[in-house]
C-alpha angles and dihedrals in degrees: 000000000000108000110238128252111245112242120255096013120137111231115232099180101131097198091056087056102050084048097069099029092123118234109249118245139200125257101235087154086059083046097052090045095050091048092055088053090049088044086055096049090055086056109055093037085062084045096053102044098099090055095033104018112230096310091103092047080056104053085047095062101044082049083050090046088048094052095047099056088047098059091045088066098040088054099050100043082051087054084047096053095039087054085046096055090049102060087045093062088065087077097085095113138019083270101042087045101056088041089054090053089045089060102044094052088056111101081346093144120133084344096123086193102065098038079055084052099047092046097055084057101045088046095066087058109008110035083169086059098046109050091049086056091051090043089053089059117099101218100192090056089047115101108278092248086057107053101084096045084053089054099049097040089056097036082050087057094036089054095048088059092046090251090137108155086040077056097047086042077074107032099059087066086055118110114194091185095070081049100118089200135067081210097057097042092052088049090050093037091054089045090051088045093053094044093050093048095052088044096061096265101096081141088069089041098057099045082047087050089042083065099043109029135159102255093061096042128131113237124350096270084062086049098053106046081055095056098053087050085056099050079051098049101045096041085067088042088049096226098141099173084063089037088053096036080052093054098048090051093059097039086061092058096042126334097197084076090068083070083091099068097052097056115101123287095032106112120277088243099049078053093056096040092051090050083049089052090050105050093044078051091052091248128142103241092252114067136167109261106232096216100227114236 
């Protein structure tokens, strides 16, 4: 008999996750529909050259030559990351995962994919090794689309090992607004949060959790990662009755993620509070830490 999955509790299995990470496509529908637009344009240049001349012919083809290139790029970096996720999907056991490191480190110099890649791997067992390969990354050389994920993946580590201001060093370059998901702007809205309210500016941090809260996440690691924002934004605001509401929340989805609180550096009184969570949750003080994804 299958044993049954406990209500409410976040599921930290690596390899079920891999498994239904989706490989990315190509838009060829978006493609189809740009190049009637441009189909359309050339129409109406050829149309206009006895009012205008060719200028307008012209402008249309550097518009078309732009495009183009721009939808090369956009299609290679799509056949990368389909090759990445791939290979990440490997990592569904001890053996499949160390072939899957063993593969992105292959020709992974200077391919910030593929370091990304290797360091979400590496951070569920080996945080140390994590964080050096995405240090070693050069973010500003990193595909545009990368860049963020480079950052909070990094601020997330550096945070974990109470290196805030190293962590809001690379918050503060995050724009949620160029986010495509509602999932992936609550994760980095809950990192920046973090990172503001251990910095000195918890103010910041609760008007940024008022627009992506909990309750509104989507999906229970969201939640999560916000939670904890919040236990860290309201302890420096002393409101212990937040910071306790907080804490029970997130004993209720795993209370092995309260571990995080009780390691040193955190305030005597999140300690206490924490202690305080556990026990009301019937769980021993010390706790193992489950490392979020």
């Amino acid at each position: 008999m299958a044993k049954t999955k406990k209500k409410g509790a976040l599921s930290t299995d690596l390899g079920e996750a891999l498994a239904k990470q989706e490989t990315p496509s190509f838009k060829w529908k978006a493609v189809l529909q740009v190049a009637g637009a441009f189909a359309v344009l050339w129409l109406t240049a050829f149309m206009v050259v006895p009012y205008v001349g060719y200028w307008a012919v012209g402008v249309v083809g550097v518009l078309t030559l732009v495009a183009a290139g721009f939808g090369i790029y956009i299609w290679r970096l799509t056949s990368r990351s389909r090759a990445v996720v791939e290979i990440m999907k490997q990592a569904t056991d001890a053996a499949g995962r160390e072939k899957a490191l063993e593969d992105l480190a292959s020709g992974a110099d200077g391919d910030a994919m593929k370091a990304l890649a290797r360091a979400q791997l590496l951070s569920q067992t080996q945080p140390n090794e994590a964080l050096k390969v995405l240090e070693a990354i050069d973010v500003e050389k990193a595909p545009a689309v990368l860049r963020d994920d480079v950052r909070a993946q990094l601020a997330m580590l550096y945070l974990r090992n109470n290196r805030a201001r190293d962590a809001r060093d690379l918050t503060d370059a995050i724009r949620l607004d160029k986010r495509p998901d509602a999932k992936s702007k609550g994760l980095y809205a809950a990192i920046m949060a973090e990172a503001l309210a251990r910095t000195g500016s918890a103010e910041e941090a609760r008007k940024l959790l008022e627009t992506y809260s909990p309750e509104s996440a989507d999906g229970d690691e969201v939640r999560a990662m916000l939670l904890r924002a919040q236990v860290y934004t309201f302890t420096v605001q002393k409101k212990r009755g937040r910071v306790g509401q907080a804490l029970a929340q997130l004993a209720a989805l795993e209370p092995n993620l309260l571990g995080g609180f009780l390691t040193k550096g955190n305030p005597p009184e999140l300690v206490k509070m924490t202690q305080q969570a556990l026990a009301g949750a019937g769980m021993a003080p010390k706790v193992k830490m489950k490392r979020m994804r």
